[in-house]
Each structure stands twice: as structure tokens, then as C-alpha cells.
C-alpha positions in Angstrom: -88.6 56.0 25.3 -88.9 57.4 22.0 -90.8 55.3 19.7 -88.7 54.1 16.3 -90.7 54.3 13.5 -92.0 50.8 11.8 -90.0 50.5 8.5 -92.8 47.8 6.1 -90.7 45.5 4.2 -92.0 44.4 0.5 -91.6 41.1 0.3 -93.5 39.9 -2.4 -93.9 40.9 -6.4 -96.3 43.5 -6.6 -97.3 45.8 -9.5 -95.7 49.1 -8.7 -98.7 51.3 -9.2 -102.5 50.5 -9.3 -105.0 52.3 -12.1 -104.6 55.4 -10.8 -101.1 55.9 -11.2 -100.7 55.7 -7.2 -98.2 53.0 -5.6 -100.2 49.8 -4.5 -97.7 49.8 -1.4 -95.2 51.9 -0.2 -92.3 50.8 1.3 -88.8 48.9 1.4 -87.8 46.0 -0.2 -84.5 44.1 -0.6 -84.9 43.8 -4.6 -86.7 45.3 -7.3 -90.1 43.1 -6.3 -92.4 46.1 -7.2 -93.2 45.8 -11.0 -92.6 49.4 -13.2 -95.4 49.5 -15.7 -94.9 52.9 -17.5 -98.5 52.6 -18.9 -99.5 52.9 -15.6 -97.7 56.2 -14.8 -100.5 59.3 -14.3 -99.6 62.8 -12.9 -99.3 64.5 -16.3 -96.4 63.7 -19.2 -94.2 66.5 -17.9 -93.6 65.5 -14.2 -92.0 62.0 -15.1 -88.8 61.6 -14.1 -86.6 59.3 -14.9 -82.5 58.7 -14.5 -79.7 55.9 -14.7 -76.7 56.7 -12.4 -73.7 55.3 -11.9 -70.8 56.4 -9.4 -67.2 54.5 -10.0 -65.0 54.9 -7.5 -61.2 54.2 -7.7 -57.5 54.7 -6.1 -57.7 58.9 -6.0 -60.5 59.3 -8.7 -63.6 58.8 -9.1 -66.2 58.9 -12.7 -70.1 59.7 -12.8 -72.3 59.1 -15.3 -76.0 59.8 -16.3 -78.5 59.1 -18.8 -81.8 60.9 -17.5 -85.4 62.1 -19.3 -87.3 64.5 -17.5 -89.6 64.7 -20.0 -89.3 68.5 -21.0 -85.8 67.9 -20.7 -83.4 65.1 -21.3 -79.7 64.9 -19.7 -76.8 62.6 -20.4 -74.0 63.6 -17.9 -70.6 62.6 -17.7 -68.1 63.4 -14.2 -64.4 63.1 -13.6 -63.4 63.8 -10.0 -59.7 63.6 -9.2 -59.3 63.7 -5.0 -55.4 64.0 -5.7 -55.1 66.7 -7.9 -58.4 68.5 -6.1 -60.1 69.0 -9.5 -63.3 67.9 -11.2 -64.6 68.6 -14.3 -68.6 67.8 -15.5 -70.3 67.9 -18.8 -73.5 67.9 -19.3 -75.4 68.3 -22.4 -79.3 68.5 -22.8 -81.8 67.9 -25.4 -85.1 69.3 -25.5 -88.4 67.8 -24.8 -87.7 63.9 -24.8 -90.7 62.5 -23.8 -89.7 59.4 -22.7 -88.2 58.6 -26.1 -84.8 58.0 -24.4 -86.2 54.6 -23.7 -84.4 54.0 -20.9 -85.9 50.5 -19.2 -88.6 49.8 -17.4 -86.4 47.1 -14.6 -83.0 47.8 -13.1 -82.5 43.8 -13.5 -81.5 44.2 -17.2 -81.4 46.2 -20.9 -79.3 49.2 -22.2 -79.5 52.7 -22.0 -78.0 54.7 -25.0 -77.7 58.9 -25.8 -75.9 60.6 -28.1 -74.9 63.8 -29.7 -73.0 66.3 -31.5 -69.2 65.5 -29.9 -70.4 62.1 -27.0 -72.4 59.1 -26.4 -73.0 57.3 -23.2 -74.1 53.5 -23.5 -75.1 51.4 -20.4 -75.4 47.7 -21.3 -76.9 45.6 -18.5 -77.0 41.7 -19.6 -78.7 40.7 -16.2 -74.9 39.9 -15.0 -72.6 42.2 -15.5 -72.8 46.1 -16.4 -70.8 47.8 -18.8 -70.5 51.4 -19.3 -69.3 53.4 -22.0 -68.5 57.3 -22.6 -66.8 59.3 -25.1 -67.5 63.1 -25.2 -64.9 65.3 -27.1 -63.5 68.2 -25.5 -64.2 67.3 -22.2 -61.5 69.1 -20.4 -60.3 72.2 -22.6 -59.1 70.2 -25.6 -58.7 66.7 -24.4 -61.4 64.0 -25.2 -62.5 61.9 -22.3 -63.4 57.5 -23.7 -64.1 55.4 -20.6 -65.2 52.1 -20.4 -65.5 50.1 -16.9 -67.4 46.9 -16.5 -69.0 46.6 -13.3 -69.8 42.8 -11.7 -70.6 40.8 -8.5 -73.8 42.5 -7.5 -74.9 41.6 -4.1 -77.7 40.0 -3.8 -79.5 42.7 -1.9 -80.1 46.2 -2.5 -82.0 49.0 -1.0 -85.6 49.5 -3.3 -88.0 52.1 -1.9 -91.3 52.9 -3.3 -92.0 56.3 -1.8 -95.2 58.5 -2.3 -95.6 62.1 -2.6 -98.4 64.0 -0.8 -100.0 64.7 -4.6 -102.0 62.0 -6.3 -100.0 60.2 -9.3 -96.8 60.8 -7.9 -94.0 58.7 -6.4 -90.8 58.2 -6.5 -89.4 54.4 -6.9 -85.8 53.7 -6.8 -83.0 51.2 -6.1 -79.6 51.6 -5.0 -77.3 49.0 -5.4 -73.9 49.9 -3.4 -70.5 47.7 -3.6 -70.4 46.5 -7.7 -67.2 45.6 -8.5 -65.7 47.8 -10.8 -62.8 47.2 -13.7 -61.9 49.5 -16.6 -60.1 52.8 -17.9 -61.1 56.4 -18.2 -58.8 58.2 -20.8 -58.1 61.7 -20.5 -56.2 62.8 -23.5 -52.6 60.8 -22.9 -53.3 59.7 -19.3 -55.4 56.8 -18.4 -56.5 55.9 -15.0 -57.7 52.6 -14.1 -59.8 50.8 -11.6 -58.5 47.4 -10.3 -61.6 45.3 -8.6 -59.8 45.1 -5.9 -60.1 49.0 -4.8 -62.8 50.0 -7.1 -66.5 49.9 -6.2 -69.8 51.0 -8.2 -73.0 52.7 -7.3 -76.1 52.5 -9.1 -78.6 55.0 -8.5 -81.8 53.6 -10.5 -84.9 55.9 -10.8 -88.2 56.2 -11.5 -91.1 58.4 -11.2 -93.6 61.5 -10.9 -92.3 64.4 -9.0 -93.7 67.8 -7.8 -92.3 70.8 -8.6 -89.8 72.0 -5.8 -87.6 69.4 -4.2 -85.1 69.5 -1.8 -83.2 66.1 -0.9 -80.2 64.8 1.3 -77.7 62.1 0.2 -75.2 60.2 1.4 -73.0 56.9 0.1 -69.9 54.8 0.5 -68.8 51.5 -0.7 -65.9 49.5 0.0 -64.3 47.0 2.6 -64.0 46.6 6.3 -61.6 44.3 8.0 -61.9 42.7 4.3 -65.7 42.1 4.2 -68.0 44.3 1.2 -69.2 47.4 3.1 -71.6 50.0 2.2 -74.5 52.6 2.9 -77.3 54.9 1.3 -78.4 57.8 3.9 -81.5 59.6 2.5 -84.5 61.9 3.7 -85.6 65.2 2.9 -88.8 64.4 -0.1 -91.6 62.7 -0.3 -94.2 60.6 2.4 -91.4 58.3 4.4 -93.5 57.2 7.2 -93.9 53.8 5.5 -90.0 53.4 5.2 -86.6 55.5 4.9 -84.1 54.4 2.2 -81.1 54.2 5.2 -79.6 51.4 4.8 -75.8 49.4 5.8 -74.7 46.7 3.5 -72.4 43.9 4.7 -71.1 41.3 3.0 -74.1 41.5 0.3 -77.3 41.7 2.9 -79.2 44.9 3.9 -79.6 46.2 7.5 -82.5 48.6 7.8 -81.9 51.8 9.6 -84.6 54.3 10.3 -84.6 57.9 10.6 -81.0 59.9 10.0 -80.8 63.4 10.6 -77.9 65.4 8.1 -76.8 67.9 10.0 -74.3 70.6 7.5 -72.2 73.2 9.1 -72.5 77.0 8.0 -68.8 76.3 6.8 -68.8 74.8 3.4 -65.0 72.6 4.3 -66.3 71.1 8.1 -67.6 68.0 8.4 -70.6 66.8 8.0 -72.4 64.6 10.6 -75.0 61.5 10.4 -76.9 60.3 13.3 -79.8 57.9 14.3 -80.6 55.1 16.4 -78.4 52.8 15.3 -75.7 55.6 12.7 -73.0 58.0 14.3 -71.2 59.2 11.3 -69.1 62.5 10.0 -67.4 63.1 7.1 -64.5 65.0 6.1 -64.4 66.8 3.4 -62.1 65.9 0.1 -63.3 67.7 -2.8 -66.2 70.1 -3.0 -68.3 69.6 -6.3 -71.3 72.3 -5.7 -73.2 73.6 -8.7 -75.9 76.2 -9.7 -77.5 75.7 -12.6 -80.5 76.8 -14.9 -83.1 79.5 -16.9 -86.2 80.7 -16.0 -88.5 78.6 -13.5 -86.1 75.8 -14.0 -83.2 75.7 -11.6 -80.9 73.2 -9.4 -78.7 73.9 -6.5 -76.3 71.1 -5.8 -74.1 71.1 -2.5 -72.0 67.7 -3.0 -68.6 66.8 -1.0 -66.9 64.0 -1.4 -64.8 63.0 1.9 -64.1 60.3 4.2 -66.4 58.9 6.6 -65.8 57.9 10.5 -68.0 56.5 12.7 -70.1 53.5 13.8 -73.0 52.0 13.0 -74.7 49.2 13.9 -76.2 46.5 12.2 -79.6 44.5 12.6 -78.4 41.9 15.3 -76.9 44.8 17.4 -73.3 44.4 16.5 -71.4 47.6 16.2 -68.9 48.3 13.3 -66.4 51.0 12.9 -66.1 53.0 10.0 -62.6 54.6 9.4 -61.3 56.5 6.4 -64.2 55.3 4.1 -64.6 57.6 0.5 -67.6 58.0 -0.3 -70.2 61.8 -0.7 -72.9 63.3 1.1 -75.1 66.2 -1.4 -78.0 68.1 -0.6 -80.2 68.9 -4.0 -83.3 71.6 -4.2 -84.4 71.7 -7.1 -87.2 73.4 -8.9 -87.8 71.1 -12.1 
């Protein structure tokens, strides 16, 4: 019988990183125990990394945002997806060489997040309860100007947090994902305004922090939403860094985390198949919806996004052994490289 890896559970407030700039202990934990002390942070000023996320998904659309600062280069990002129409448009202006003066914060728990330029802002407010987000960027799609504002509540009171380390010294990854917010609010395009209602709307928050190497490839996956009327969710990951301590798989009913171990992505050779899931306790595919893959960059510097949004089917299965059937769920699956 084929062994399942141990997946070591944090369960205790730690600091994140010890004098050396290494993680004290890597690993899974339920909340944000480990403690993020940027004075702490080694592996030379240009490899830290560090990015505020959030996915909104409603009736037909969906909205992305991103405030990041990758030190040499900062990115604030803004994403309308429309799975009706089968468009999607993405803006994403840069500024040069940020440092960390983007001052985004040091906990997930609370405090703001603010960028701005010529033609947009983006402002995250976090007040320890609820989130509210806030874009405006002019000209987002040809002449139109895109103002949303969504507040996002009822955070379940577990999460998936990994602290994951990187086969360099001084660099880690740490990063929480909290599926299933509740999500309320209006994106304006021009004259039309769509809306999420909390009852069909759900937010992701994709919360990160840390020192990367150079070339990175990485494999995604995430849906939020109901089943047989009880908050449903997972994050599917693998592909970067040391994960023999812990994966970042996870299923979220109604607000607890189930550990998963290993999932394998398996992506067909055509772009529109589905896409399939699998581990001990995960037998998923999904559909696709909307294909949102991207090249960008200059020079050394360049990014090669695969992302589909689609509907997931399946089972999986959660910690006490009971099965659960996934039908029709939206969510996205992505695989990254980068070389940043």
C-alpha cells in the first residue's frame, strides 16, 4: 500500500522566520499562526515577493484584483471576466522598482492596501471584519471606465495557511487562502452595472508573502460556493517549492478545513478539454468556460499564464471519510511559469 505523505499541522503562534531569514517550521495551519516579520526577510531585496489577491465571483461574471510589489517591479491589476458574453478584459499597470514602499501589510487579519496612478486606484480596506475593495481605472475597456466597489464578509473561521520553503536559503513562500467570503457590491462598466447578491457571490483571497527563486512554474486550482445549501470550497496546489512537510490541498465545508495530500493536474494537449484532479481522497475535472491565457514581458523577465475558468465535477472526500459530490461548481484551474 502506497504510503500518504504526513501533512504537520501548525498549531501554535510561531515567528515565521528565524535570524536567518529561513522558516522556523514548515507546514499547514488552519489560520495565520505563523508571525510575518519583514525585518526578518533575507535572500537579497530583489527576490521579495509580495501580492494581495482577491477573486469575486458572481451570477455570469466574475472581477480580479491585485495590489503586488515584487520589489524591481510593482503591479496593481484589475480583471473583468464575463462567462456569458465569453469575454475578459485585464489591465495591468506597473511601476518601477518599489521596494516594498507599497506597504502592503505584514498580517492577512487586518490593514489596507492602496496604489495609484495616472487614470486608476485600487484600495483594499481590511477592518479585521469585513473587506472592502475599491477600483477605478479609466479606459478600461476601449473608452469606458471600469469603478467597482464589493464588500466582502463572513469569513470562515478556517483557512488554508502554508509556510512552504524553497531548496535555496532565505527563501519561502508563506501564504493564506481564504475561500467562501461573502461578497456584495457593483462593478460599473460605462452604463451597465453588474452586481453580486451574497447569496450567489463568493470571494477568494489569495494572501502572499515571500522570497522566491528565479524560474517558477505552479499549478492552481479554486472554487467557492454551496452544496445541498452548506459553504463549499477548495485550493488545489503543487508544482514550487519543498512540500514534503505539507501541500496547500485543501476542501472547506461549512467554514472547517479538510486536509488533502498530494493532487496530481493532469492538462490535455487540447487547450478547450477538461482538465482533471486526482488524489487519495479528490476525483475532479473541469470544463472549460472561458480561457484567460496570457504572455507577457521584456528581456529576462517573462510570465506565461494558462488560466480556464469552468465548472467542476467530481467527488471528494472529506477527513471523516464521507464523500461529497461536486456538480456544476465555477471556479479556475491556471498553470503559471514564470521567470521573475
Amino acid at each position: 500500500m502506497r504510503r500518504v505523505p504526513v501533512q504537520h499541522e501548525i498549531t501554535k503562534p510561531i515567528p515565521l522566520l528565524d535570524d536567518r531569514g529561513n522558516l522556523t517550521e514548515p507546514g499547514w495551519a488552519r489560520r495565520p499562526l505563523p508571525v510575518y516579520d519583514r525585518s526578518r526577510v533575507k535572500g537579497g531585496p530583489a527576490r521579495r515577493k509580495e501580492w494581495d489577491y482577491y477573486l469575486v465571483m458572481g451570477d455570469g461574471f466574475a472581477l480580479a484584483l491585485t495590489i503586488a510589489d515584487s520589489s524591481y517591479l510593482g503591479v496593481a491589476s484589475i480583471s473583468l471576466l464575463d462567462f456569458q458574453e465569453g469575454w475578459q478584459v485585464t489591465r495591468s499597470p506597473v511601476r518601477l522598482l518599489p521596494m516594498g514602499a507599497t506597504g502592503l501589510p505584514g498580517t492577512s487579519q487586518r490593514g489596507n492596501a492602496a496604489v495609484s496612478g495616472r487614470g486608476y486606484a485600487l484600495l483594499f480596506h481590511n477592518d479585521g471584519q469585513n473587506r472592502t475593495l475599491t477600483a477605478h481605472m479609466e479606459r478600461f475597456r476601449e473608452d469606458q471606465t471600469l469603478d467597482a466597489h464589493v464588500i466582502l464578509t463572513e469569513a470562515p473561521p478556517e483557512s488554508m495557511v502554508i509556510c512552504t520553503p524553497f531548496g535555496k536559503p532565505g527563501h519561502f513562500h508563506y501564504n493564506q487562502k481564504i475561500n467562501g467570503l461573502r461578497a456584495q457590491g457593483t462593478v460599473r462598466l460605462g452604463k451597465q452595472v453588474r452586481r453580486f447578491e451574497p447569496e450567489t457571490a463568493f470571494g477568494t483571497l489569495d494572501w502572499g508573502r515571500g522570497v522566491w527563486t528565479w524560474h517558477n512554474t505552479w499549478y492552481w486550482a479554486s472554487a467557492s460556493g454551496r452544496l445541498d445549501g452548506v459553504p463549499f470550497g477548495f485550493n488545489l496546489g503543487c508544482g514550487f517549492g519543498d512540500t514534503s512537510a505539507a501541500t496547500e490541498n485543501a476542501v472547506f465545508y461549512d467554514g472547517r478545513v479538510h486536509k488533502l495530500s498530494d493532487v496530481a493536474f493532469r492538462l490535455p494537449w487540447d487547450r478547450l478539454a477538461p482538465w482533471t484532479f486526482t488524489g487519495e481522497r479528490c476525483a475532479l475535472s473541469m470544463t472549460t468556460v472561458l480561457d484567460r491565457s496570457a504572455c507577457a514581458g521584456a528581456g529576462p523577465l517573462r510570465s506565461e499564464q494558462h488560466q480556464i475558468f469552468g465548472r467542476f465535477n467530481g467527488t471528494v472526500v472529506l477527513d471523516d471519510g464521507t464523500p461529497l459530490r461536486v456538480r456544476d461548481l465555477m471556479g479556475f484551474a491556471e498553470k503559471v511559469e514564470n521567470r521573475w
